[in-house]
Each structure stands twice: as C-alpha cells, then as structure tokens.
SEMIDREN-157797 format. One record per residue (C-alpha): x negated, y negated, z. Coordinates in nm, 4 decimals, padded with zeros to 6 digits. Example, Ala and Ser with C-alpha at 12.3 -4.5 7.8 and 13.67 -1.06 7.14 Angstrom:
BEGIN
+----------+----------+----------+
:        u :        v :        w :
+----------+----------+----------+
: -01.2300 :  00.4500 :  00.7800 :
: -01.3670 :  00.1060 :  00.7140 :
+----------+----------+----------+
***
This chain:
BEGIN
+----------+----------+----------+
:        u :        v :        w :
+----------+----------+----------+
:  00.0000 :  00.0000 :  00.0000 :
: -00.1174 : -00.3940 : -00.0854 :
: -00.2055 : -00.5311 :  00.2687 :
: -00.2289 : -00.9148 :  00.3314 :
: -00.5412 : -01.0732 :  00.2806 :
: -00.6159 : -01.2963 :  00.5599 :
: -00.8936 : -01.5961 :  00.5092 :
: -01.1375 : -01.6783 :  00.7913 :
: -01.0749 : -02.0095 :  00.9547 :
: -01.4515 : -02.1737 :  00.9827 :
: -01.4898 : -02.4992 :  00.8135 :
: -01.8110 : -02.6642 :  00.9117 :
: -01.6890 : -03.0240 :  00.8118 :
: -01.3157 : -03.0235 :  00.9834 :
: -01.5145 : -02.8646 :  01.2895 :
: -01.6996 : -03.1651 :  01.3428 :
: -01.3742 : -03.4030 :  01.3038 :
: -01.1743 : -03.1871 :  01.5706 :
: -01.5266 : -03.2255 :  01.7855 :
: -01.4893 : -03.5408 :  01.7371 :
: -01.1434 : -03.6206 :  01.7805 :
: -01.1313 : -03.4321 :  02.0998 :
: -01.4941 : -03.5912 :  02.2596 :
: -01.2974 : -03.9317 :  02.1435 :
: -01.0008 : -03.8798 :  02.3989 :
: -00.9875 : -04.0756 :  02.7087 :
: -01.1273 : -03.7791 :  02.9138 :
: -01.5157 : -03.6666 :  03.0214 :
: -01.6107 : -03.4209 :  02.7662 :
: -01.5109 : -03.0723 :  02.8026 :
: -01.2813 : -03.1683 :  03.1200 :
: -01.0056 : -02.9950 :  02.9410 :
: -01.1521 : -02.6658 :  02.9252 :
: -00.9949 : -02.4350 :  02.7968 :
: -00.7050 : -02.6699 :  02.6388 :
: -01.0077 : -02.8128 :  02.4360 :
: -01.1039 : -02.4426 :  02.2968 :
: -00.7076 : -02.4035 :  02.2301 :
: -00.6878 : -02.7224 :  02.0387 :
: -00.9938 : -02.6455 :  01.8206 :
: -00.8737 : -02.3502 :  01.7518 :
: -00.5236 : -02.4835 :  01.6309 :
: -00.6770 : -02.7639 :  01.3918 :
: -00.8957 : -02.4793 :  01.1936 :
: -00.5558 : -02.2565 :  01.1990 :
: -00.3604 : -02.5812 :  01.0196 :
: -00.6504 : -02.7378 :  00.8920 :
: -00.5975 : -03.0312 :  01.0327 :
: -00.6824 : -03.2393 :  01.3215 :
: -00.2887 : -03.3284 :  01.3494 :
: -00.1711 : -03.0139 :  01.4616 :
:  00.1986 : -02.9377 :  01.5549 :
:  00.3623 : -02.6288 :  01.6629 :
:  00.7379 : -02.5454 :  01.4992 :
:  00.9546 : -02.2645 :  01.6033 :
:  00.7858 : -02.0417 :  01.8309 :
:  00.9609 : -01.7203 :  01.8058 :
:  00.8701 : -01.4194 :  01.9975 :
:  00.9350 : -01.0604 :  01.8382 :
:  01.0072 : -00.7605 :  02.0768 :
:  00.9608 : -00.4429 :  01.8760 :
:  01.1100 : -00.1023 :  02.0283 :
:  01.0323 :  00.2378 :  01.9549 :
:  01.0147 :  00.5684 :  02.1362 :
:  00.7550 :  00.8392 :  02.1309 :
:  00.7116 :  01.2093 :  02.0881 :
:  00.4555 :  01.2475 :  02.3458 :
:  00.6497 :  01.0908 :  02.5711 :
:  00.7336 :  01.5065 :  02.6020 :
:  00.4095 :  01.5927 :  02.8090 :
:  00.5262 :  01.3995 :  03.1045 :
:  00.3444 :  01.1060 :  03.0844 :
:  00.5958 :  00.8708 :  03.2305 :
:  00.7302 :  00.7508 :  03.5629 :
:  01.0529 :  00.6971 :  03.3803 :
:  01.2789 :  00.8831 :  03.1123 :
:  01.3019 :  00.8044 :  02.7310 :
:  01.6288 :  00.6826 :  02.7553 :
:  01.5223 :  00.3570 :  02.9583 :
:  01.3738 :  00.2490 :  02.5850 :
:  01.7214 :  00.1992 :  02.4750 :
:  01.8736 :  00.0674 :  02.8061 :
:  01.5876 : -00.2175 :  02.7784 :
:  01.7016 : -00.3024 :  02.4791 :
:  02.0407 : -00.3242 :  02.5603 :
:  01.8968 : -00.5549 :  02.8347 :
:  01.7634 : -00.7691 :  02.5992 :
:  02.0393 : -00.8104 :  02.3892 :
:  02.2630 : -00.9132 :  02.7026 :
:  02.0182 : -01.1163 :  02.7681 :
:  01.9155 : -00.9888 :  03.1436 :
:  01.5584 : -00.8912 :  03.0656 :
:  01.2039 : -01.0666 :  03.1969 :
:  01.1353 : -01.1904 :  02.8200 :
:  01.4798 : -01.3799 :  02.7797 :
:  01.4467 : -01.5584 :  03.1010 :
:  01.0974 : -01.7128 :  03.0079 :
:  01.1819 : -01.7237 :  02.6441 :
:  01.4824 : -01.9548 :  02.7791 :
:  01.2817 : -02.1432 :  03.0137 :
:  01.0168 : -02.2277 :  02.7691 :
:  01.2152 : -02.3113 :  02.4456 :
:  01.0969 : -01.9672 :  02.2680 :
:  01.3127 : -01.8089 :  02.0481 :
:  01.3490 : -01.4600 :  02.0689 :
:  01.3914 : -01.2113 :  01.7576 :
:  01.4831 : -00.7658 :  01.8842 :
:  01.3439 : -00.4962 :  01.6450 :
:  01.4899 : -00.1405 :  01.6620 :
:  01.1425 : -00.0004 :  01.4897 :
:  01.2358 :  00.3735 :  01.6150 :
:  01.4542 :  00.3761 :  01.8877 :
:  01.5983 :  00.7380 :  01.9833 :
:  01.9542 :  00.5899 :  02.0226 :
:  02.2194 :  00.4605 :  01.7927 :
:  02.2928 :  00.1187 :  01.8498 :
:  02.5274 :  00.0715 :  01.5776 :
:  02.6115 : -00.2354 :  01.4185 :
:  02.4912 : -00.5267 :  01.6249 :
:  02.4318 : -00.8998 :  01.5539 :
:  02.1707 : -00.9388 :  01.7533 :
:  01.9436 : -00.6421 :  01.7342 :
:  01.7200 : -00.6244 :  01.3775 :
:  01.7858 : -00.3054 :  01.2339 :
:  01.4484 : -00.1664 :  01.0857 :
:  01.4604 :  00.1804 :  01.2474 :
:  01.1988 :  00.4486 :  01.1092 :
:  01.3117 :  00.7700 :  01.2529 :
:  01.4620 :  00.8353 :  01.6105 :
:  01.0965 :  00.7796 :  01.7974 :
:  00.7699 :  00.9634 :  01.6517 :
:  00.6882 :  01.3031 :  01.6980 :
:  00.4326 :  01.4478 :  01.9807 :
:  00.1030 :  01.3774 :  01.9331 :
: -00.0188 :  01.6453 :  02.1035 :
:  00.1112 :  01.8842 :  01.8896 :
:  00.1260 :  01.6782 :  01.5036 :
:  00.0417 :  01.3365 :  01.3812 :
:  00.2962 :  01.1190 :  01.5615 :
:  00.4310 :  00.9803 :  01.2288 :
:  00.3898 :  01.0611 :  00.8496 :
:  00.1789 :  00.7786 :  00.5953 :
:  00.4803 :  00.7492 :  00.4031 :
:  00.6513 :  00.6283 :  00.7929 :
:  00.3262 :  00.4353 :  00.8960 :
:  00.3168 :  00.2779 :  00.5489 :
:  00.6997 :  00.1808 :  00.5657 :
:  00.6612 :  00.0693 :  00.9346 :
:  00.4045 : -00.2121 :  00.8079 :
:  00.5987 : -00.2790 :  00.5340 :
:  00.8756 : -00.3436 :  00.7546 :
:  00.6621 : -00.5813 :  01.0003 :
:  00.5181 : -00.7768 :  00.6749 :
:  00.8805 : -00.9217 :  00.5871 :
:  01.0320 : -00.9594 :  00.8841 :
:  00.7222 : -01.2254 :  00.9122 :
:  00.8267 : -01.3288 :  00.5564 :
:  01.1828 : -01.4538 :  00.7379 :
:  00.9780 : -01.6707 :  00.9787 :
:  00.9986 : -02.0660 :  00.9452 :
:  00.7747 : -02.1579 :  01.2262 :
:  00.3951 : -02.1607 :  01.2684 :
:  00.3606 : -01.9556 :  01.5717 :
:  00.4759 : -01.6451 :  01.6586 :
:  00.4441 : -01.4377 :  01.9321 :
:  00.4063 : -01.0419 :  01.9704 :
:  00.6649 : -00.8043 :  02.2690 :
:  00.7100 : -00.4043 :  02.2946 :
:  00.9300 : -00.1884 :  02.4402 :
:  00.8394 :  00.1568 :  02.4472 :
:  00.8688 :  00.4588 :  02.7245 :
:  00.5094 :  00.6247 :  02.6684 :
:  00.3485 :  00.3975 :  02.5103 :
:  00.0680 :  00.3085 :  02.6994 :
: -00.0122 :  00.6367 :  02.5913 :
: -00.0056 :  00.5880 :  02.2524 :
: -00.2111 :  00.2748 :  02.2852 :
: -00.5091 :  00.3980 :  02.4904 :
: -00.5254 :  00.7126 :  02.2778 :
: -00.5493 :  00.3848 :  01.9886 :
: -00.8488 :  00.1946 :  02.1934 :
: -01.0444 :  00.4988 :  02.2557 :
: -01.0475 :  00.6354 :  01.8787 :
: -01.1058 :  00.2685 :  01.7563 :
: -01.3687 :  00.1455 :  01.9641 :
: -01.5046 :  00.4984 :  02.1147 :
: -01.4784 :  00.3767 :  02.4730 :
: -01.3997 :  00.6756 :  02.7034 :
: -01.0585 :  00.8174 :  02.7430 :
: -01.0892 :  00.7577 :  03.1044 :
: -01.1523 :  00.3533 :  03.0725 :
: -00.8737 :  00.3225 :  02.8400 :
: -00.5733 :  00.5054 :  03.0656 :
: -00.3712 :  00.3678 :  03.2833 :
: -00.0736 :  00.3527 :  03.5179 :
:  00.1691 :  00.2150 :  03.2494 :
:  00.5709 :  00.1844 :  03.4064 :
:  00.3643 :  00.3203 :  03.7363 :
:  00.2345 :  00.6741 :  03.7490 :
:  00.0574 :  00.8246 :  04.0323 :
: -00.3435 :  00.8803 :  04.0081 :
: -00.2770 :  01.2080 :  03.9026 :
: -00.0288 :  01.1430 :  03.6608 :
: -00.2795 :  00.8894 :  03.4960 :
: -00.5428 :  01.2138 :  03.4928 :
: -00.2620 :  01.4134 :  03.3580 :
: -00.2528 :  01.1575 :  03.0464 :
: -00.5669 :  01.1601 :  03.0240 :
: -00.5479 :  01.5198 :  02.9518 :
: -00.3093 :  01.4940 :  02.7302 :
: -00.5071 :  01.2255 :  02.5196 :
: -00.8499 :  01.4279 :  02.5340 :
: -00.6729 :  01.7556 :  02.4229 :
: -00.4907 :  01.5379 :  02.1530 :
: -00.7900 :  01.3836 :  02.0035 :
: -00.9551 :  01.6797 :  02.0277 :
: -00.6407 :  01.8617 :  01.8022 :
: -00.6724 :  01.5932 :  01.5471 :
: -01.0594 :  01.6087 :  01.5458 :
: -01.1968 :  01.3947 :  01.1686 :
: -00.9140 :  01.1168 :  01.1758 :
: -01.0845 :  00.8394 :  01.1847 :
: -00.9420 :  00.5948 :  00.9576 :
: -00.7789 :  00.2825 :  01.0707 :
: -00.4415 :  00.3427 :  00.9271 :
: -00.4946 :  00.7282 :  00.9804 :
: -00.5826 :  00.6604 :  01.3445 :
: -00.2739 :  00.4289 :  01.3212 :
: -00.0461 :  00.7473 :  01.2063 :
: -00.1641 :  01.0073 :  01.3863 :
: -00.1854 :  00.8448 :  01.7512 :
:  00.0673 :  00.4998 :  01.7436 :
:  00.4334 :  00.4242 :  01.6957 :
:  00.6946 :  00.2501 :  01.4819 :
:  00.6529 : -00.0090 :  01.7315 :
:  00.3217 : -00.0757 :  01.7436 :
:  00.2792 : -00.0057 :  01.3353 :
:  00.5326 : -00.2275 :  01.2455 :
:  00.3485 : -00.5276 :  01.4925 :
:  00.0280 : -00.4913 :  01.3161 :
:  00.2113 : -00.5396 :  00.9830 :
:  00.3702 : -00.8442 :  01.1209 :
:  00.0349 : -00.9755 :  01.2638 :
: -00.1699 : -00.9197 :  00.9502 :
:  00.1475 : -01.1282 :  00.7292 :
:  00.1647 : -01.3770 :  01.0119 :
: -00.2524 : -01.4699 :  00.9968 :
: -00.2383 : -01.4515 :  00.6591 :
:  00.0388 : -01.7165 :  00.6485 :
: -00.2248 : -01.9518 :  00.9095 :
:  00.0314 : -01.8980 :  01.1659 :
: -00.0864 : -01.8535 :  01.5432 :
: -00.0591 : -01.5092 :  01.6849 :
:  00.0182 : -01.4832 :  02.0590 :
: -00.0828 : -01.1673 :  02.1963 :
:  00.0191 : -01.0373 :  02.5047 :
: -00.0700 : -00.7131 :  02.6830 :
: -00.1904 : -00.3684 :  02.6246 :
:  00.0443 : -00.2185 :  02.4119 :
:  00.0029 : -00.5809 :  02.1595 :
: -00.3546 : -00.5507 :  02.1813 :
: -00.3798 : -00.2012 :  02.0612 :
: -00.1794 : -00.3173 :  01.7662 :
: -00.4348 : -00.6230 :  01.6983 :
: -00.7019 : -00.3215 :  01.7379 :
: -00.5488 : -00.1331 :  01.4162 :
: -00.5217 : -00.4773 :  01.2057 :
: -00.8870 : -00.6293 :  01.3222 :
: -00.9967 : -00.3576 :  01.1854 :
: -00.8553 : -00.3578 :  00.8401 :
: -00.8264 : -00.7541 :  00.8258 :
: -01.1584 : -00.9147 :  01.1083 :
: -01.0305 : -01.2477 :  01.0434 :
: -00.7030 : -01.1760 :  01.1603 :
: -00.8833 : -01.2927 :  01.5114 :
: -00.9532 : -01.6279 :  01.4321 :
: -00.5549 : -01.6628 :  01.4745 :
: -00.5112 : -01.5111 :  01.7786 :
: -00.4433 : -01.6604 :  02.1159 :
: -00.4092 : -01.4132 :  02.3818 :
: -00.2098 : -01.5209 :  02.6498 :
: -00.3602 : -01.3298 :  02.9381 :
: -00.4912 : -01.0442 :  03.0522 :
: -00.2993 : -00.7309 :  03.1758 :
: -00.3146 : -00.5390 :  03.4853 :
: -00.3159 : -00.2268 :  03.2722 :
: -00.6636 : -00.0667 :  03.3424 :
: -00.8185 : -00.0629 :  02.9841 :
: -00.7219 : -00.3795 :  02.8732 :
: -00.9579 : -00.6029 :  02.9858 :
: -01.2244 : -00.3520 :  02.8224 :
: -01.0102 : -00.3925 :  02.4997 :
: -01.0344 : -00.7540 :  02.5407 :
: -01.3943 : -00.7625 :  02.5969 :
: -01.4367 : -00.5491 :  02.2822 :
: -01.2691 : -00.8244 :  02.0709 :
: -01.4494 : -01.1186 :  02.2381 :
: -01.1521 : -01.2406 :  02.3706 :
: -01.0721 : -01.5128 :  02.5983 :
: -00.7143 : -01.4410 :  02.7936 :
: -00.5393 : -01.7694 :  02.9126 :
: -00.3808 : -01.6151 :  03.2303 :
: -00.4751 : -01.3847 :  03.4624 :
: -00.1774 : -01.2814 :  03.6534 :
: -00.1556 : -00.9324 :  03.7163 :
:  00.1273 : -00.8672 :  03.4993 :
:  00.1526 : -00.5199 :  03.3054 :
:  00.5728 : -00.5706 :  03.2075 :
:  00.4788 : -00.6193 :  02.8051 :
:  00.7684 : -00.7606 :  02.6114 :
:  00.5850 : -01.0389 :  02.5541 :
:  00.6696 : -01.2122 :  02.8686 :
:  00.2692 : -01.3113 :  02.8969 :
:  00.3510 : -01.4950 :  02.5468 :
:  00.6558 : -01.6483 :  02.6767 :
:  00.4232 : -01.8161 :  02.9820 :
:  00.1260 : -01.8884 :  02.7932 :
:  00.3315 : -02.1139 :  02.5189 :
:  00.3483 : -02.4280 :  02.7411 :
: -00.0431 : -02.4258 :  02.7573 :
: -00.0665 : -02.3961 :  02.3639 :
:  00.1277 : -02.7040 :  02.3479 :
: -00.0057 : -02.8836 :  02.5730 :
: -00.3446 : -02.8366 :  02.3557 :
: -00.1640 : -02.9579 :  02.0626 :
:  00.0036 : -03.2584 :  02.2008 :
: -00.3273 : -03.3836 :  02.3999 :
: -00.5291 : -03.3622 :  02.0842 :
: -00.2036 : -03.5090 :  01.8958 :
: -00.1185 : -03.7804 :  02.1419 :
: -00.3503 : -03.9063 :  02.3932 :
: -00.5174 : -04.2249 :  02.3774 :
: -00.8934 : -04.2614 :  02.2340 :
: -01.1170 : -04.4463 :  02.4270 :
: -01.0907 : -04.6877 :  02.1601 :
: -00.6791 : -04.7195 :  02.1307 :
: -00.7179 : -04.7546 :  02.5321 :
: -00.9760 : -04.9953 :  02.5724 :
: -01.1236 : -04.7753 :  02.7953 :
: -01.5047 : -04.7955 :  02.8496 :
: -01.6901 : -04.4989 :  02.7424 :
: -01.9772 : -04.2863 :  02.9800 :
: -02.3198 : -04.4758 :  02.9664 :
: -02.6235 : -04.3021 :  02.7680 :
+----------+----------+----------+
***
C-alpha cells in the first residue's frame, strides 16, 4: 500500500527568526523553558513564526484483542465496549478534560468485539470483532493491517484543524504494545511489561510469559508493518495510519501514553520524520514507557503518574501547547514595550 510521505521540519533560516522572535520577547532568555522548545517547535511545523492552533480534536480508537485469552488482564473483554459506551454518554475521563479544555473529541470502533449498531456518535471503521491471539497466530492478516491504516489515513483526511491528538481503548493492550516496543527497539521483554488496568506482580510475569513464548512462536518477523500485524491491533494500526497522514499534512501530533507511543514506534519507523511533529504530552506510569520515550528522544510535558490512556494526557497537555503559541504570537517585544533589554 502507498504510505504518506512525511517531510522533515529543519529549516536553518526560519530557525533563526523563531530564535529570534522568541529571545525578542519581554522575558530573560530561556525563562520559558519548555514553552520556548514548544513554540519552536510549532513555527517549523507551520513554517511560520505566526503560529496558531485550529480545532484540536482528539481521536479515541477502540479495539479488542485475541490475546487478551491468556489472562493477561485484571478486567474482562467486555469492559472495551462498556468504555465506549462511556464515551459516547459522555461519562468517561477523556470527555471531562476534552470539555474542560475546548478539545473536540472524535470515537473509532477500529475492532470492537460488540455490535454497536447504528450510532451517531461512534465512527464506524470496524476491522473484525478484535484480533486473533497472538500467542497462537499473527494477531491480524496484511490485508486487515493494510486496511486498518488505510482506515486511520482518511479519517485524518476529514480533519480541518492543525492539531490532533491520539486516545485508545483496548482490554489487553498493553500487551500488545510492549510485545510492539520490545520487537522494535530490542529492549527486554521484562523492561517493556507492565501492570496495564492493574495486574498483580505475578500477573505482569505471567505476560511476560506470554510475550516471550509469543515472540519466540513468530521467530523472523521483523518488519515494521509485519511486526505491526503479527503483535498490534486494529486500534493501534489504524493510529499509526492516522499519525503518519496527520505529519504529513504539518499537523501537530499529541501523543499520550503507552499504548499511543507504541503506535508512533510502528510509524517512526517507516516515516523518522514523523517525530519532528510530535508533542508528547507526558509520561505514563506504565513501566516501559519512559524507556520507549527515551528510545525516541523524547521530551514528555507532564509527569503525573497517569496510566488511564484515552488520551486524557492529550486532553491536559493542550493548554500548555497554546500557551506556547499565544506567547510567541502575542507578547510584547522588548521593543513594542519599551522595555530595556539585559546589559552586555
């Protein structure tokens, strides 16, 4: 299949304008921190040193898994569709920050084992009824990995805004990601599992298990996208389509937690540049990702303990992207203030 082509942001010449269009602000240099980094970031995303954010949306993709089977939940597969439910009613974590912070929120059936029927509010774009097992076969087939990304490519296409932030709901799927981060980066099984919805220590050994003998089952994958089919989900296939459309659109990518990251994982690989367009709002308390983060150079906003996913870290972190863009958009120069500048 044609995947988007995403160009690198670096432009030497509109570096040194932002540089200097931040430095110029009434403000010692680098007092902003991180809001500086943010706002540098967003002028070689629009290529601009006016930069404006439009319709943030967040997308919350759902899909269940196969391997979900072996036990490696705290909570039954059916909780994937009663979340979504939840977020349809409009009850769950991600609508009350998406509220709170102006965020629109978009609900993708990607492979939900449940028929929802009809509904207004829920984007239709199932796969199959959840993924197989893992364990025992590749969890889905390329035609169903290469349809899932095809899927998350238009739904970007339907976008207006310029931002666009990344959710997942998925019983098991923390599974499915770490087996992801260890066969894409080779960091030990054991560094990349976690407690997901809240297993005890030895239920995170027992998915560790699982992983190990899996990986061990489908022993030569090692292509991206193969890697992608054998060990991921609707979910998180049809996420890195979206991400790789939305970079290659110069949108900014918001990425939230584990499950998110594993996704940015598959498309870094096949598209690098896709990171010059991501912001990642913070960093999970799901053991592993920090180590994924550190893999990818990347600097989280918050640090806040969370581990919920549905892009609820995305839903925070917006406020702080804005406030990069209006300080570099609005605030006075030293100049426009009369305000004396630092002696040399």
């Amino acid at each position: 299949m044609h995947l988007p082509f995403i160009t690198a942001t670096a432009n030497a010449a509109l570096s040194m304008q932002l540089d200097a269009a931040i430095d110029s602000k009434t403000k010692p240099p680098g007092s902003l921190g991180m809001l500086e980094v943010l706002a540098r970031q967003l002028g070689l995303i629009q290529q601009t040193t006016s930069v404006a954010l439009t319709e943030p949306v967040i997308l919350v993709f759902a899909g269940d898994h196969g391997v979900a089977a072996e036990g490696v939940s705290a909570y039954p597969q059916s909780v994937t569709w009663q979340m979504v439910e939840n977020f349809l009613a409009q009850g769950a974590a991600i609508n009350v920050f998406a509220r709170q912070n102006g965020c629109a929120l978009v609900v993708v059936d990607a492979g939900v084992n449940h028929a929802f029927g009809p509904r207004d509010s829920l984007v239709d774009r199932k796969i199959a009824y959840g993924t197989q097992n893992f364990a025992n076969q590749a969890a889905m087939t390329t035609a169903q990995c290469a349809q899932a990304l095809a899927d998350g490519i238009a739904l970007v296409d339907e976008l207006q805004g310029n931002v666009v932030g990344f959710g997942e709901m998925g019983i098991a799927n923390t599974t499915a990601g770490a087996a992801l981060m260890h066969k894409l980066t080779g960091i030990p099984v054991s560094d990349c599992v976690g407690a997901g919805t809240g297993v005890s220590a030895e239920g995170v050994r027992h998915k560790q298990h699982v992983i190990e003998a899996a990986v061990s089952h489908h022993a030569g994958v090692d292509d991206p996208l193969a890697i992608l089919a054998t060990f991921g989900g609707f979910e998180i296939a049809m996420m890195a389509g979206a991400m790789l459309r939305a970079a290659e659109r110069r949108m900014v990518l918001l990425i939230d937690g584990f499950i998110v990251t594993s996704a940015l994982l598959v498309a870094a690989r096949l598209q690098p540049a896709i990171l010059d367009y991501c912001v990642f709002a913070h960093c999970s308390g799901e053991h592993g990702h920090k180590r994924m983060l550190d893999t990818l150079a990347a600097r989280p906003l918050l640090q806040l303990d969370m581990r919920l996913g549905e892009g609820t870290a995305c839903a925070l972190a917006l406020p702080l992207l804005q406030a990069a863009a209006g300080f570099l958009r609005e605030m006075a120069t030293f100049g426009s203030a009369q305000v004396a500048e630092k002696l040399d």
